[in-house]
C-alpha positions as CSV (number, residue, x, y, z in Angstrom):
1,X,0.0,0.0,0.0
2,X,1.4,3.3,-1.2
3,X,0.9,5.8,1.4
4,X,1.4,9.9,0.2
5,X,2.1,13.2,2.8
6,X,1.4,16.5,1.1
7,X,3.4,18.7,3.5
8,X,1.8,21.7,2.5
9,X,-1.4,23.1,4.1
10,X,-4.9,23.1,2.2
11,X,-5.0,27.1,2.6
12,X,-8.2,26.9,1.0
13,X,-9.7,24.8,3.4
14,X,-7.5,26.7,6.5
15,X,-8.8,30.1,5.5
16,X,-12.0,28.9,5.1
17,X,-12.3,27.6,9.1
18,X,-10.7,31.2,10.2
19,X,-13.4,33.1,8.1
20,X,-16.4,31.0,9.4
21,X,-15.3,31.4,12.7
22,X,-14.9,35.0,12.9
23,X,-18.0,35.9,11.0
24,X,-20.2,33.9,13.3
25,X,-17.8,34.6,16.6
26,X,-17.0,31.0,17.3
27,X,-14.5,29.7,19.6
28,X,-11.3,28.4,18.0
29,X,-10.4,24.7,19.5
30,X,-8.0,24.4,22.0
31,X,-6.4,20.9,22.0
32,X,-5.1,19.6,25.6
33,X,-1.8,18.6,24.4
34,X,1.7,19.6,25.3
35,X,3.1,17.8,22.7
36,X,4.0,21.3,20.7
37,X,1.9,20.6,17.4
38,X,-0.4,22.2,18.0
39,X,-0.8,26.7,17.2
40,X,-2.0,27.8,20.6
41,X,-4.9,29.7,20.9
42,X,-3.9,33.4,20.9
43,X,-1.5,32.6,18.0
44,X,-4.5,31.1,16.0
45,X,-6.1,34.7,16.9
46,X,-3.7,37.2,16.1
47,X,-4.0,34.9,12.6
48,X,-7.8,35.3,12.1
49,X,-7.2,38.8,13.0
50,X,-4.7,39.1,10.6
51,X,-6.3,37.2,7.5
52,X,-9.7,38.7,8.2
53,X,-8.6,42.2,8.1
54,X,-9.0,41.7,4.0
55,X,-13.0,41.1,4.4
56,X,-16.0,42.9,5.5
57,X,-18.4,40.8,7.8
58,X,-21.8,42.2,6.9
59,X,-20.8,41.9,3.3
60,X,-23.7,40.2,1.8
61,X,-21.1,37.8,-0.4
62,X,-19.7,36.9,2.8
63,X,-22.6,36.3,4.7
64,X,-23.4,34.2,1.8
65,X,-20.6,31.7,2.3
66,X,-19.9,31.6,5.5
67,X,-23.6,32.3,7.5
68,X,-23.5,29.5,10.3
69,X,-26.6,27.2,8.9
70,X,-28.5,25.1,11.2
71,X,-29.6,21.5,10.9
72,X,-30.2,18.5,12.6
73,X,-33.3,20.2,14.9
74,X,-32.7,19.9,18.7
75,X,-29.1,18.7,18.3
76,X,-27.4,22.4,18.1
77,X,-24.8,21.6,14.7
78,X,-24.2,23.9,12.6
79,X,-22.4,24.5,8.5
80,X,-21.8,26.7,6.4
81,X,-22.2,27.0,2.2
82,X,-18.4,27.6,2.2
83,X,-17.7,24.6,4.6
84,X,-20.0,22.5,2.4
85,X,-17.7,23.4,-0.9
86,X,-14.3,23.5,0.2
87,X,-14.8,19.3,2.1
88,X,-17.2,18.1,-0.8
89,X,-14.2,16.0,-1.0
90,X,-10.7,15.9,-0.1
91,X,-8.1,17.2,-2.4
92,X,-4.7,17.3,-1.8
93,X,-1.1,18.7,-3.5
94,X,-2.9,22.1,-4.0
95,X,-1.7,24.7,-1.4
96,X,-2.7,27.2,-3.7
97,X,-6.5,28.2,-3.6
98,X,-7.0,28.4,-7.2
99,X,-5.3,25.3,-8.0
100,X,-7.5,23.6,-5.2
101,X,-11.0,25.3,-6.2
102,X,-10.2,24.0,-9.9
103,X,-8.9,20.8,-8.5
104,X,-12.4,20.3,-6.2
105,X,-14.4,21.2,-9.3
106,X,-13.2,18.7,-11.7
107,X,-13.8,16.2,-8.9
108,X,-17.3,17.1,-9.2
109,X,-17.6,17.2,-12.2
110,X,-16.5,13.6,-12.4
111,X,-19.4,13.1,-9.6
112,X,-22.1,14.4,-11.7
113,X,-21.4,11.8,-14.3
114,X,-23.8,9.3,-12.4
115,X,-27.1,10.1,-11.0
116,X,-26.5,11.6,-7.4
117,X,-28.4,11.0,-4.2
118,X,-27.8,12.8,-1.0
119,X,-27.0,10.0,2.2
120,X,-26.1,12.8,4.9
121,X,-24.9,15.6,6.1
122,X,-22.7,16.9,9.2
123,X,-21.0,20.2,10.3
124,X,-18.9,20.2,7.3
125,X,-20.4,18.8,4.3
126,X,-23.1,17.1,2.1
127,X,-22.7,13.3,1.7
128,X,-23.3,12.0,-1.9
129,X,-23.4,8.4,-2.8
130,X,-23.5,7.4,-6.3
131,X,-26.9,5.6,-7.6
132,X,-27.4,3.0,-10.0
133,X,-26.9,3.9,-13.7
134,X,-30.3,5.3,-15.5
135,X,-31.8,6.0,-12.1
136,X,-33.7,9.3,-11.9
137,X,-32.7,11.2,-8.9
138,X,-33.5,15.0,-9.8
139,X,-30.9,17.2,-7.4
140,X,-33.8,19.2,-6.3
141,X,-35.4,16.5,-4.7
142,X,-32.4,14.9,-2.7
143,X,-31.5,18.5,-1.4
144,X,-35.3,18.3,-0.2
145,X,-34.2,15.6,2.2
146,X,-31.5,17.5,4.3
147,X,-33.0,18.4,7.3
148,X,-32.4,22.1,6.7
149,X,-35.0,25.3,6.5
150,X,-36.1,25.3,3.1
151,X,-34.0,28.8,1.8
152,X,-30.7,26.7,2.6
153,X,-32.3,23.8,0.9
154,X,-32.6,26.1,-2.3
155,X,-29.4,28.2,-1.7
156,X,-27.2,24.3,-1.4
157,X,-29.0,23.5,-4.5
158,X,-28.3,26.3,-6.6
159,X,-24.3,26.1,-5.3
160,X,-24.0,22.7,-6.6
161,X,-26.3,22.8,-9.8
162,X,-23.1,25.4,-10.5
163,X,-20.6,23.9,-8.6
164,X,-17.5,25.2,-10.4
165,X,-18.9,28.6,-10.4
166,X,-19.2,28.9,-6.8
167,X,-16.3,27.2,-5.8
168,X,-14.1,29.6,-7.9
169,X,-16.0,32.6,-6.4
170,X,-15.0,31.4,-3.3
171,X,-11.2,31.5,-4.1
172,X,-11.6,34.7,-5.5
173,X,-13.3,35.9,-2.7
174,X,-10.4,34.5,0.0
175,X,-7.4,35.3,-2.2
176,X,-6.3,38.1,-0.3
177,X,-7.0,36.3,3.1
178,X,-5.1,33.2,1.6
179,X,-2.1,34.8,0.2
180,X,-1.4,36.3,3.9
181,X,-2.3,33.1,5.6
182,X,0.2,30.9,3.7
183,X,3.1,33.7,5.2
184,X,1.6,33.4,8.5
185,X,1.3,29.6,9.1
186,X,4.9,28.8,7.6
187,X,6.2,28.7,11.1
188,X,3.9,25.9,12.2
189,X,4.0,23.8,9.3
190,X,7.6,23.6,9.7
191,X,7.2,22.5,13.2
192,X,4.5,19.9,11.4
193,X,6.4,17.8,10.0
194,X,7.9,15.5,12.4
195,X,3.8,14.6,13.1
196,X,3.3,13.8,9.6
197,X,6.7,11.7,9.9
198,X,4.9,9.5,12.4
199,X,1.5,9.4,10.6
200,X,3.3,8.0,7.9
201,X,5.0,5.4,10.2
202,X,2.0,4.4,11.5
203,X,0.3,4.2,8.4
204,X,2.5,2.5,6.3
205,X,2.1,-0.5,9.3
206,X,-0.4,-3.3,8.1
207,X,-3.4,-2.1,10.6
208,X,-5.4,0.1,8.1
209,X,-8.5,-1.4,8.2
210,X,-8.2,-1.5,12.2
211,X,-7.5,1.9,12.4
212,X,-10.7,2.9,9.8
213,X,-13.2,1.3,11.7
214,X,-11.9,2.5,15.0
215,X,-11.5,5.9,14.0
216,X,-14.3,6.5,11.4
217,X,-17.0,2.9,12.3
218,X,-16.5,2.3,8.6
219,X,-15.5,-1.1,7.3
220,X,-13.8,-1.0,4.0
221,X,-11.1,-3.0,2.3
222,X,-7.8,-1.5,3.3
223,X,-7.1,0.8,0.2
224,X,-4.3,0.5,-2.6
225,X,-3.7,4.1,-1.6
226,X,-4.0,6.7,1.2
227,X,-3.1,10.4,0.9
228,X,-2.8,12.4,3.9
229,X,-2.7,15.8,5.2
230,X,-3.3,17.8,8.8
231,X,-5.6,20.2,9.4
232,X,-4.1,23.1,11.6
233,X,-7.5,25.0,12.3
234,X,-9.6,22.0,13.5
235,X,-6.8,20.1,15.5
236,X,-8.9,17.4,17.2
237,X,-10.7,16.2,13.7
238,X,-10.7,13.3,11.7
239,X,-11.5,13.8,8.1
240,X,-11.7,10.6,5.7
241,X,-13.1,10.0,1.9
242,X,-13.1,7.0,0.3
243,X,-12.9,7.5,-3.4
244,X,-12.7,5.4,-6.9
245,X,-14.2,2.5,-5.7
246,X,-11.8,2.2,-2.6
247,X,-8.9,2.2,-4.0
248,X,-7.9,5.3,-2.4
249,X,-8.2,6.8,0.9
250,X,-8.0,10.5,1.6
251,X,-8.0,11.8,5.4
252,X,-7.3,15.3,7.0
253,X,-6.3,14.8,10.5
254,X,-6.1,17.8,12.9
255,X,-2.9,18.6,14.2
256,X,-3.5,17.6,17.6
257,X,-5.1,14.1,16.9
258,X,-2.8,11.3,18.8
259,X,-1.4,9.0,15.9
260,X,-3.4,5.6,16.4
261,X,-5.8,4.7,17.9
262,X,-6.3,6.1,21.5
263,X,-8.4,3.5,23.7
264,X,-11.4,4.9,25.7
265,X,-11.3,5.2,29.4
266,X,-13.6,2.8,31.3
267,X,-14.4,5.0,33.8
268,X,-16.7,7.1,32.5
269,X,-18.6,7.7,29.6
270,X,-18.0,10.0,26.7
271,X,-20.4,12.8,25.5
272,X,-20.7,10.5,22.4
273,X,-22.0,7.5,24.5
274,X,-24.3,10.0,26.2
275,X,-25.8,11.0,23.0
276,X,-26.1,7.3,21.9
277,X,-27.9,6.8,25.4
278,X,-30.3,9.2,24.3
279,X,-31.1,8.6,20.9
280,X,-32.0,5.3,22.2
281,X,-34.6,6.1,24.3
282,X,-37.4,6.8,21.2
283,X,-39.2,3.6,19.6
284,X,-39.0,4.7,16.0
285,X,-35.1,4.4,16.3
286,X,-35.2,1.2,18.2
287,X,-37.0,-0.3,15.6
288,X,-34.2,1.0,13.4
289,X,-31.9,-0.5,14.9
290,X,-33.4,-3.6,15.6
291,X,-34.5,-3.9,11.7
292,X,-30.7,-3.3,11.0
293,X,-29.4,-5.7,13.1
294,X,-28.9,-8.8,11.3
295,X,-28.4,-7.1,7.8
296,X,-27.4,-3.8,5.9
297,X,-30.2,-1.3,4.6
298,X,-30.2,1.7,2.8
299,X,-32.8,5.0,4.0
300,X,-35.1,3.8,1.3
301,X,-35.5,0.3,2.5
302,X,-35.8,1.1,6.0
303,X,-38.3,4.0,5.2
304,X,-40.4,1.1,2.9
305,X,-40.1,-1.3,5.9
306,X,-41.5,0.6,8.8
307,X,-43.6,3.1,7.2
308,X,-41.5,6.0,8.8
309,X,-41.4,9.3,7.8
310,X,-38.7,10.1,5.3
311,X,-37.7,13.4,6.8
312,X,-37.3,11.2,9.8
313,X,-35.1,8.5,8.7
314,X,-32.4,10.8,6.9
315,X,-32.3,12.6,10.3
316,X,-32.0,9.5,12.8
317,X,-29.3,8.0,10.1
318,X,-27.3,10.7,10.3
319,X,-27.3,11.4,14.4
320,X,-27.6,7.3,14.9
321,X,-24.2,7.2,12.6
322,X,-22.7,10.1,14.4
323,X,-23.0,8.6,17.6
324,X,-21.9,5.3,16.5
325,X,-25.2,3.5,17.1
326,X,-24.6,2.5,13.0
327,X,-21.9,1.5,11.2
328,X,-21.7,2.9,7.5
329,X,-20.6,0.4,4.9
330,X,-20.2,1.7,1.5
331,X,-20.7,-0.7,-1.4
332,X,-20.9,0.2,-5.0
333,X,-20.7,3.8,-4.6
334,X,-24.1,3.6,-1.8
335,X,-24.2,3.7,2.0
336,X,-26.1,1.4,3.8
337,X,-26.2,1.0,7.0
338,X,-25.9,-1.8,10.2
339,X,-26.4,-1.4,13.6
340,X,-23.3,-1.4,15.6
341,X,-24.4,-4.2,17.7
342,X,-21.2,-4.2,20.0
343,X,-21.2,-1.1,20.8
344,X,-24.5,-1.0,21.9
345,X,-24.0,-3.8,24.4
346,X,-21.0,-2.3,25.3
347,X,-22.4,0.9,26.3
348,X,-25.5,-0.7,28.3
349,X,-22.4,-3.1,30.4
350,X,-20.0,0.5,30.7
351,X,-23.1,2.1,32.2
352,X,-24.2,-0.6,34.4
353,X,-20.5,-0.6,36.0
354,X,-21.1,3.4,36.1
355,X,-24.3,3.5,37.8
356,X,-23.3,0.2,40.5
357,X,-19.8,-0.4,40.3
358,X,-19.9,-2.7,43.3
359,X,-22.1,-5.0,41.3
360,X,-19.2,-5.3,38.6
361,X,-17.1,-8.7,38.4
């Protein structure tokens, strides 16, 4: 297995976090790590500060791209149009933002070349799966599914029925802010590299698949290739695409991410496990999960088998998966979906011990 480090940063995708925080006064992460990777927190300030300087918040273009959008209902996540462009996949080896935006259109492009249906979306992007050949899945419709207010619903349509269009009045729009942000976050890429050094140590090892499912609940064939590159703005995530049939794998790991994979503490439970506890506690998703317990199903099939509402479904997929409840197996360019059936009785036994640890062993 070939494994490739682009030692550059993604600026499109770096300026693009700084932007979307600042317009919407967001937090910047602050990983707990001495390990010296990571920029620290008034560093990555004195950076937006100095990147933003070039744009004008109220600036209807800029509200445009970068507006925080909600979704999901009661769960509090948020995106962004800009967010939704920049990770509509991962491409790597173009540090410069017109060379990525033409890169991340031709990759659509290629996209568009089967019929498209919409399985998801998170804080970052839209999830496409390819459909069979012939199949009619108007756009319009499968943007109809996200569980978004309908203007975003029209606004995310209209972006990628003109994909290239947008995403190239994106770079046009963050030149400026890009061009000083390259200068800017030399000093920590530098410092970067030993991390990538030991990413590609690790990943070279023969524990691919291991580390995929671990990391990202995904079981797929350990790839012919994987290309990787950090993310200095979001250091604690975990980005990973799957492309050209699984062949290759690309993933954008924050900065601060531990390289492996880092086992849980049994002492307590996560805010993950927390949010697995209570998605459990509805009957429409327990008979989700019960009806994907012996065998994978698509939205559609679950949607025909329980008589659900659709809106529903696409929603409780998408937390359920999130939380880990599911596991998300792609097969023929479609996700389908199986319940995660030890991790569930895993979570039930953690909080037992929790709630009576004198009853355990």
């Amino acid at each position: 297995m070939k494994v490739s480090v682009y030692r550059e940063p993604c600026i499109l995708v770096e300026a693009t976090e700084l932007v979307y925080a600042w317009v919407n006064q967001l937090p910047m992460e602050h990983p707990a790590t001495d390990q010296g990777f990571y920029i620290p927190t008034e560093e990555v300030l004195r950076i937006r500060d100095g990147i933003c300087q070039f744009l004008n918040p109220e600036d209807t273009e800029v509200q445009f791209f970068f507006r925080s959008i909600p979704f999901g209902g009661e769960s509090g996540q948020r995106t962004c149009i800009a967010r939704c462009l920049v990770y509509n996949t991962l491409e790597f080896g173009h540090p410069d933002p017109d060379d990525m935006a033409k890169a991340l259109a031709k990759a659509w492009d290629r996209e568009m070349q089967e019929p498209i249906s919409i399985s998801g979306i998170d804080q970052y992007s839209v999830s496409f799966a390819t459909g069979n050949p012939g199949e009619f899945l108007p756009l319009s419709r499968e943007f109809a599914k996200l569980p978004l207010p309908t203007t975003y619903q029209l606004q995310l349509l209209d972006v990628f029925s003109h994909y290239q269009t947008y995403i190239q009045r994106l770079a046009d729009l963050l030149r400026p802010a890009a061009s000083r942000l390259s200068e800017l976050l030399q000093p920590w890429v530098m410092k970067a590299q030993s991390r990538l050094n030991q990413w590609e140590e690790y990943l070279s090892e023969d524990n691919v698949e291991e580390f995929f499912f671990q990391s990202y609940h995904m079981k797929v064939k350990a790839p012919d290739e994987i290309e990787l590159a950090l993310h200095y703005f979001l250091p604690r995530s975990g980005m990973l695409h799957v492309a050209y049939s699984g062949r290759i794998a690309r993933m954008l790991l924050g900065i601060a991410m531990e390289v492996g994979v880092k086992e849980q503490k049994k002492e307590e439970l996560s805010e993950r496990e927390y949010s697995a506890l209570r998605l459990i506690a509805n009957p429409d998703r327990v008979a989700m999960l019960q009806a994907m317990m012996h065998e994978p199903m698509s939205g559609q099939e679950l949607i025909q088998k329980l008589g659900l509402n659709s809106g529903s479904v696409f929603r409780d997929l998408n937390s359920m998966c999130n939380a880990d409840l599911l596991i998300r197996e792609i097969g023929k360019g479609k996700s389908i979906y199986r319940t995660n059936y030890p991790l569930v009785q895993s979570l039930f036994q953690r909080t037992l011990r929790i709630i009576a640890p004198e009853e355990d062993g």
